[in-house]
C-alpha positions as CSV (number, residue, x, y, z in Angstrom):
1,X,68.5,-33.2,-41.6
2,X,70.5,-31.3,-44.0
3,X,70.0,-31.2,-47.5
4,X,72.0,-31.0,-50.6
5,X,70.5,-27.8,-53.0
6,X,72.0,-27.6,-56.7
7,X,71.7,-24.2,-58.7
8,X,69.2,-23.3,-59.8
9,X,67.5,-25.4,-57.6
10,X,66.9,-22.6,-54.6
11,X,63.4,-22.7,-54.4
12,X,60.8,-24.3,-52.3
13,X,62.0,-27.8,-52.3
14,X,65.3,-26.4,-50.5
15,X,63.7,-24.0,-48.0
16,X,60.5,-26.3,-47.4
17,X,58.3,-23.0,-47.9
18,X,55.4,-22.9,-51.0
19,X,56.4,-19.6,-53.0
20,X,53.7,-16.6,-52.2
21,X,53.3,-14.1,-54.9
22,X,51.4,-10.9,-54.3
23,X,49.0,-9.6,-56.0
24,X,47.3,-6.2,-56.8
25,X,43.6,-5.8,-57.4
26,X,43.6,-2.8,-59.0
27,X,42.1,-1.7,-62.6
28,X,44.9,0.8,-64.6
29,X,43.6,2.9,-67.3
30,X,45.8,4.4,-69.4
31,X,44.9,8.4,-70.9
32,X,47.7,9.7,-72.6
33,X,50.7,8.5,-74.2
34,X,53.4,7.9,-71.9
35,X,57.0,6.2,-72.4
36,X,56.4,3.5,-69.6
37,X,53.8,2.2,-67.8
38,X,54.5,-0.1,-65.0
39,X,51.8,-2.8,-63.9
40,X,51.7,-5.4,-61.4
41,X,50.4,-9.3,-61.1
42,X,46.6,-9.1,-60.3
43,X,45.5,-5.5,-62.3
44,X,43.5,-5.2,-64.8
45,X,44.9,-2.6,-67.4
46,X,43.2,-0.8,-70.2
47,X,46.7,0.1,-72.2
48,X,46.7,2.4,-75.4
49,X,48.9,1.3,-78.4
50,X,52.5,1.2,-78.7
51,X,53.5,1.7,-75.1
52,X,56.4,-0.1,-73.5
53,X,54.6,-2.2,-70.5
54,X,56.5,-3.8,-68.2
55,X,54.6,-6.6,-65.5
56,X,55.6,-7.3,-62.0
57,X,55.4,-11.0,-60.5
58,X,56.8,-9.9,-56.8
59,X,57.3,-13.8,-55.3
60,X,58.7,-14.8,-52.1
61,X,60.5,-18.2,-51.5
62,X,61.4,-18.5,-55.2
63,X,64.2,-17.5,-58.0
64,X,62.7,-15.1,-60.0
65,X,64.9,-15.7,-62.9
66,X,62.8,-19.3,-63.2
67,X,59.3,-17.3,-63.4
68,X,57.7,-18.2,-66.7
69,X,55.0,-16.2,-68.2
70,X,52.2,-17.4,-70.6
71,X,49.9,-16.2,-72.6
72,X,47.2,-17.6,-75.0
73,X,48.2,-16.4,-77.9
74,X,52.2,-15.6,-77.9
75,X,52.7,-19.2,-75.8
76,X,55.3,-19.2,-73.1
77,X,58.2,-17.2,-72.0
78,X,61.3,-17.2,-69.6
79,X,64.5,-15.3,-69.0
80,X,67.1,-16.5,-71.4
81,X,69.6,-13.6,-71.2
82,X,69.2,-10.1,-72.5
83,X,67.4,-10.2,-75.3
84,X,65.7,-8.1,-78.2
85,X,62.6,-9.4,-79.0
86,X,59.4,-7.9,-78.5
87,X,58.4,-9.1,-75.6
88,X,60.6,-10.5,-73.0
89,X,61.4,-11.5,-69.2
90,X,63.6,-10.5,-67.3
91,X,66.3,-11.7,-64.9
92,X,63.9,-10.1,-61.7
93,X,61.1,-11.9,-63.5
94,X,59.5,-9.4,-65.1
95,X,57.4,-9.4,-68.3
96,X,58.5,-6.8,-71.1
97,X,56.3,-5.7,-73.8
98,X,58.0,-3.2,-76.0
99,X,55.2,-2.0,-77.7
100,X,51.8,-3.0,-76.8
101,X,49.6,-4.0,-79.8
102,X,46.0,-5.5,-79.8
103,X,47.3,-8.7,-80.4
104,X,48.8,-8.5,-76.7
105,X,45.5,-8.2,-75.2
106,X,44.3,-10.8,-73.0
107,X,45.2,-12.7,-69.7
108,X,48.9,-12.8,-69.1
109,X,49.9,-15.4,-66.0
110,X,53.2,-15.9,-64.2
111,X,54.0,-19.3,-62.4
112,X,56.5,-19.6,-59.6
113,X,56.6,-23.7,-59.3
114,X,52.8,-24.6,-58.8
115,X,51.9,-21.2,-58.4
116,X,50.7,-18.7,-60.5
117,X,49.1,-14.9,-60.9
118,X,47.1,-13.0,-63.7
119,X,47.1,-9.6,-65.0
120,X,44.2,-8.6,-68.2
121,X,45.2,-6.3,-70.6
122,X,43.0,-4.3,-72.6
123,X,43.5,-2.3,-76.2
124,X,42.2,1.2,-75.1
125,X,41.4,3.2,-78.3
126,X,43.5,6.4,-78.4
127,X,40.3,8.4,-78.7
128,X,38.6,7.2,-75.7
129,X,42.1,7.5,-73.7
130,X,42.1,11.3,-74.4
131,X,38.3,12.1,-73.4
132,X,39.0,10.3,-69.9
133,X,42.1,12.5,-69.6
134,X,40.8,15.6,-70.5
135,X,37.8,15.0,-68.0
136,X,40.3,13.7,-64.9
137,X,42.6,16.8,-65.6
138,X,40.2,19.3,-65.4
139,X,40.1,18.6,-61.1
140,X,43.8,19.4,-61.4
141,X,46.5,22.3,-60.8
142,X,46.6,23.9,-64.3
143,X,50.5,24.5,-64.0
144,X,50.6,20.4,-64.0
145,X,49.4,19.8,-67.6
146,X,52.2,21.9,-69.3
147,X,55.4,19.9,-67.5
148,X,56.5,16.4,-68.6
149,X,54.5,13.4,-68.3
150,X,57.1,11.4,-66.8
151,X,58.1,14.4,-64.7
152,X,54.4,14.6,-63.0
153,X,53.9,11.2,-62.6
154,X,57.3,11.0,-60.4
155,X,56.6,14.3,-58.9
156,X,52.9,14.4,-58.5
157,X,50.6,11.8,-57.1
158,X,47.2,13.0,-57.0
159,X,44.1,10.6,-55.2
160,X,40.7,12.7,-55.6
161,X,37.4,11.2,-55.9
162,X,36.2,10.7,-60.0
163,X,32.6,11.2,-60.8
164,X,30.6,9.5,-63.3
165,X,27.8,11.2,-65.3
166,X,24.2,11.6,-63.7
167,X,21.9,8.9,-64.9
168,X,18.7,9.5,-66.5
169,X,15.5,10.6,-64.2
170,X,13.6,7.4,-62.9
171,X,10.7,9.0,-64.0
172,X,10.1,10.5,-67.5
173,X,7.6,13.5,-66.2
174,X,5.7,14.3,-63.1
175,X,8.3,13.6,-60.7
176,X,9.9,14.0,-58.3
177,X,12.9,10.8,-59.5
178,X,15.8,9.5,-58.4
179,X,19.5,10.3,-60.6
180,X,22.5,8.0,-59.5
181,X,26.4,7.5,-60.4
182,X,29.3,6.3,-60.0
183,X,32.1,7.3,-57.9
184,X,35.6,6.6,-57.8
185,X,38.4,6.9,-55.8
186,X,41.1,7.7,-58.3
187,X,45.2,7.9,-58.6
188,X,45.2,10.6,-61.6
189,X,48.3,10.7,-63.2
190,X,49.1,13.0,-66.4
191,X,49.1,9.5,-68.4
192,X,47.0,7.0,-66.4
193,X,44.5,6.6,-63.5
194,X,44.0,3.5,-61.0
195,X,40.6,2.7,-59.3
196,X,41.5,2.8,-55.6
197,X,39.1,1.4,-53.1
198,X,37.7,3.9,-51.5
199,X,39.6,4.4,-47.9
200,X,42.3,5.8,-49.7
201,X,40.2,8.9,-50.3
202,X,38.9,9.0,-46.7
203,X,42.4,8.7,-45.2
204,X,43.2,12.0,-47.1
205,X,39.7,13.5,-45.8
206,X,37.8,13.6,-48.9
207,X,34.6,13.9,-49.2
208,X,32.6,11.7,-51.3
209,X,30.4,13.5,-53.6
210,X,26.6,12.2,-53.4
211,X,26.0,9.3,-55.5
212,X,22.0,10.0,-55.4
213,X,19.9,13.4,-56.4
214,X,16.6,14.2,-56.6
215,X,15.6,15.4,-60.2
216,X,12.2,17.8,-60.0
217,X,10.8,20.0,-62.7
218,X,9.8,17.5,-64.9
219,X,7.5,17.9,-67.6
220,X,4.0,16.8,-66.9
221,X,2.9,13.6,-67.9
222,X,0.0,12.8,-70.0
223,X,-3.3,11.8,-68.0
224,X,-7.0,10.7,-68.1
225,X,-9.7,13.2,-68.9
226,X,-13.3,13.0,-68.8
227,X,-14.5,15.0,-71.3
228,X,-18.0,16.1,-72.3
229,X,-19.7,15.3,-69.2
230,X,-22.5,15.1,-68.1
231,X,-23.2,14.1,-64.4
232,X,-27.1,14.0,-64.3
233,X,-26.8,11.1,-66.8
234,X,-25.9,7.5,-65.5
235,X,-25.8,5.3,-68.7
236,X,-26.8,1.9,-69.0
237,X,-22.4,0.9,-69.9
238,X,-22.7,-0.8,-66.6
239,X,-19.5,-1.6,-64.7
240,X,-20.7,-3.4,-61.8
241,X,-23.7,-4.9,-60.3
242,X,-26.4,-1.1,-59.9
243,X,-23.4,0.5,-61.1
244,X,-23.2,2.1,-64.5
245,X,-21.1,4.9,-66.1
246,X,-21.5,9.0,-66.3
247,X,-22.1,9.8,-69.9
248,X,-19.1,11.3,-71.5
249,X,-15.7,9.8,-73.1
250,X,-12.2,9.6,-71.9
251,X,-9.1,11.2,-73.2
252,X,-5.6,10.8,-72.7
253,X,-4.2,14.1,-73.0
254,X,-1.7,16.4,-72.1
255,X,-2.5,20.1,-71.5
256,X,-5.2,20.8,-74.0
257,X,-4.4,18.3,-76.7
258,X,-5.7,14.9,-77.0
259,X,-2.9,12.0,-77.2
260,X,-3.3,8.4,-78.2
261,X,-4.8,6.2,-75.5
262,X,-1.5,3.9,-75.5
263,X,0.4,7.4,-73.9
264,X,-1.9,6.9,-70.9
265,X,-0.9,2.8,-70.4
266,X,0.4,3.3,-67.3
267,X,-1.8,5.9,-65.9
268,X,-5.1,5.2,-63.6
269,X,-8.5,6.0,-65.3
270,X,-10.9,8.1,-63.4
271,X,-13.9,6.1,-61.7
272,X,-17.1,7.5,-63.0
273,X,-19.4,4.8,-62.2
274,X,-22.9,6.3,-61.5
275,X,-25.6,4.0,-59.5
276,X,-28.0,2.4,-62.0
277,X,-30.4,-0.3,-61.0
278,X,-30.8,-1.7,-64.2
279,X,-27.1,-2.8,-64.0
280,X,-28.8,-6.7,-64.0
281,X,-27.1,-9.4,-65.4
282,X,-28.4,-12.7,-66.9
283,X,-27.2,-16.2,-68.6
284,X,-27.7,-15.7,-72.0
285,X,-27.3,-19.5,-74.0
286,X,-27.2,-20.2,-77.4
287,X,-29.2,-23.3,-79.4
288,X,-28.6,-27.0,-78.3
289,X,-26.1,-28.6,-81.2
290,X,-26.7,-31.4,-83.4
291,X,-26.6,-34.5,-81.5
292,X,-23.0,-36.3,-81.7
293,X,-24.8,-39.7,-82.7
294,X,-26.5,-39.0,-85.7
295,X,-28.8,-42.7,-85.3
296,X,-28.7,-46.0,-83.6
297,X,-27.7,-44.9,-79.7
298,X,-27.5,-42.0,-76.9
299,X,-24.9,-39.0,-77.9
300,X,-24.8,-36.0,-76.3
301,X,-25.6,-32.2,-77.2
302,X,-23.6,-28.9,-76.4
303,X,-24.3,-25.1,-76.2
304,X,-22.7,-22.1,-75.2
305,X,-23.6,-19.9,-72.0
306,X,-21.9,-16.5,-71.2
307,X,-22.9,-13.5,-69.1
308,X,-24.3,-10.7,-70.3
309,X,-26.0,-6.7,-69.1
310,X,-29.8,-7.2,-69.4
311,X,-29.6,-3.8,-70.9
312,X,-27.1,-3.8,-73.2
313,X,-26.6,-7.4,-73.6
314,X,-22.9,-6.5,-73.2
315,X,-20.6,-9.1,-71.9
316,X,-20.3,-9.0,-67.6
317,X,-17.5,-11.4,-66.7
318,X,-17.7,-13.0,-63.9
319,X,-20.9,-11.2,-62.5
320,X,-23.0,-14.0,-63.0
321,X,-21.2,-16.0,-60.7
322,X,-20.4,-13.2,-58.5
323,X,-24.4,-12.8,-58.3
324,X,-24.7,-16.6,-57.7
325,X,-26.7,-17.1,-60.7
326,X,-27.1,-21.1,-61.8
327,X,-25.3,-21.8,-65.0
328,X,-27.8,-23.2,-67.8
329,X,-26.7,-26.6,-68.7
330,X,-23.9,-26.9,-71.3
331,X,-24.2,-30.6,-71.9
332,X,-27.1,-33.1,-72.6
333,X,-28.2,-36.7,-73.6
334,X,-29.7,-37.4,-76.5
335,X,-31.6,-40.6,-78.3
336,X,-31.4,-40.9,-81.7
337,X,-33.9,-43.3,-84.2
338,X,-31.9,-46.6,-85.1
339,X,-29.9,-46.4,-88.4
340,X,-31.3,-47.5,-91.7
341,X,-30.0,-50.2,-93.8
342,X,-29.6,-50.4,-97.5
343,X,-32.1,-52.9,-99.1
344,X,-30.6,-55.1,-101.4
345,X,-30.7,-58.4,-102.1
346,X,-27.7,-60.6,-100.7
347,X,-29.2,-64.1,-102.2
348,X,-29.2,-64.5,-106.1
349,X,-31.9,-66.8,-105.6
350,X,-34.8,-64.1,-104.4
351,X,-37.0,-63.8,-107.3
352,X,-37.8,-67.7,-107.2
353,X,-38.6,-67.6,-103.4
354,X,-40.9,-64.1,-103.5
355,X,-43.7,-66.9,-101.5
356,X,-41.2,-66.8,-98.2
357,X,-41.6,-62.6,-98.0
358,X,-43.7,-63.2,-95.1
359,X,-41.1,-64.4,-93.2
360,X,-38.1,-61.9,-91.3
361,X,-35.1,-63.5,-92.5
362,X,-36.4,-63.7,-95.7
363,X,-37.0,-60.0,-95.6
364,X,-33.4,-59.6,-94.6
365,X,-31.9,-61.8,-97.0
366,X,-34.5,-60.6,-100.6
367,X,-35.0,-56.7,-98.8
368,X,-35.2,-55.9,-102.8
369,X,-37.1,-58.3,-104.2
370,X,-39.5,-58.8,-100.9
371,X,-40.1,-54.5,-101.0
372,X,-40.9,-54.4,-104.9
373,X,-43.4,-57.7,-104.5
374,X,-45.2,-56.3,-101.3
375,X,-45.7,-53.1,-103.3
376,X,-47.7,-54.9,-105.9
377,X,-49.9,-57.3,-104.0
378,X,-49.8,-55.0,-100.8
379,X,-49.4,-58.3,-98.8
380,X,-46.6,-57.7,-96.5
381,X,-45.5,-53.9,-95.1
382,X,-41.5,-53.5,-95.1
């Protein structure tokens, strides 16, 4: 069935085929300042300031003069012609930048219908640019750095492996530790490199340089000392069950000086447990509390039981336990005497009825007046 296409329309809608657009993963670094620099759809660019950058969006099965570009911050752009503005697109699609600023940083994307690729660009401080530079061009022919940028990076391109600096020992004395970097296979040109993967140093039969090395002749490291000892002596500090402690005291040092104890943290002690038989332990409980009901009813006492060194009286842990020993009681009953009343009178009436006192409810009701006339005639006991 055929078709009827109107220009522009040449796309996928005439040719039934989605539009493809290739991408490069690839990170660019820019080292020097160079004229152009050339990037494609799926980088990621590190770009020093005021170079002209100019963004590839290779598509099949698509006109690239109807690629639009967008960005964040600058919005969206197409090919309207030749044109002077700062940045622009071309009629083969392409993104121009004339002079890359800060403000140009950030995720660029080109669309081709439904379709659509990235690129990141980064501002690269001029200052970092030239260390990386000077370090990359240092592997290189000599005669190289004094011919024209653009001129080397047309005539020469150079892959070689890029190391990264040694890391710090994994140890911080004593050894022997493990140093690692990074290595890179690298396209070093006079103004930029690209991170290659590496099989594009192995086809030219490079060898990788090591990525690991043992680091040795490290200082020593501070350690335990047992100083002052003396080994006929087992004291009664007991650290076990029999088992007490040489007398002496332990240092941290380091050669013949004496260090704080927290530069030994992560350093093992040396055992100088000695037997002792008096290493005994026992419960040792404190006095039952007040009972929680002070009167009238059953409440309930508490007291505190830890382990202790018969000797010393030291606290052992869990030695009782470990020795079986029954815990002492923490928590009793208790029976307390029933609470007292206040004696007053609750009838205005008492004084004339003093005869009832005999009687219990009269008690209750004239507890005044019944308590002051049994103290004088002795009669009745309250």
């Amino acid at each position: 069935m055929w078709r009827r296409c109107f220009l522009p329309e040449m796309s996928a809608l005439c040719t039934q085929e989605q539009p493809e657009i290739e991408e490069v993963k690839m990170v660019v670094v820019q080292m020097k300042s160079v004229n152009n620099i050339r990037l494609q759809v799926g980088e990621e660019a590190y770009i020093l300031p005021g170079t002209r950058v100019v963004i590839k969006c290779p598509v099949k099965h698509y006109p690239t003069a109807n690629i639009v570009w967008k960005h964040f911050r600058h919005g969206e752009f197409l090919y309207k012609g030749r044109s002077q503005a700062d940045i622009y697109v071309t009629k083969s699609g392409r993104l121009v930048i004339r002079s890359f600023t800060a403000g140009d940083k950030g995720e660029w994307q080109c669309f081709a219908g439904q379709k659509n690729a990235g690129i990141i660009l980064h501002y690269n401080q001029p200052s970092s640019g030239y260390y990386e530079w000077e370090r990359r061009n240092s592997m290189r022919n000599t005669d190289m750095l004094n011919e024209d940028p653009a001129v080397i990076m047309t005539k020469h391109v150079h892959v070689q492996w890029v190391e990264g600096p040694w890391s710090n020992c994994s140890v911080a004395c004593g050894g022997p530790g493990i140093q690692t970097r990074a290595v890179h296979c690298e396209q070093v040109d006079s103004g930029f490199y690209r991170i290659l993967d590496d099989i594009e140093c192995r086809r030219r039969l490079l060898s990788k340089p090591k990525t690991t090395r043992v680091c040795l002749n490290l200082p020593k490291c501070p350690s335990w000392t047992f100083k002052d000892a003396d080994y006929s002596v087992c004291t009664n500090r007991c650290e076990g069950i029999g088992r007490g402690t040489l007398k002496g005291r332990m240092a941290c040092t380091l050669g013949d000086r004496d260090l704080p104890d927290y530069h030994c943290r992560s350093v093992s002690k040396p055992d100088i447990s000695c037997e002792n038989p008096d290493c005994k332990v026992k419960w040792e409980v404190d006095n039952w509390s007040a009972c929680s009901k002070p009167c009238g009813g059953t409440g309930y006492q508490y007291r505190q039981h830890r382990c202790v060194w018969i000797m010393s009286g030291e606290p052992a842990g869990s030695h009782c336990y470990a020795e079986r020993l029954p815990a002492p009681e923490s928590i009793r009953t208790c029976t307390t005497k029933p609470c007292k009343m206040s004696c007053v009178d609750l009838s205005p009436n008492c004084k004339e009825k003093v005869a009832w006192c005999g009687f219990t409810l009269m008690q209750f009701k004239c507890c005044q007046t019944c308590r002051e006339y049994a103290l004088q005639t002795n009669r009745i006991a309250v």
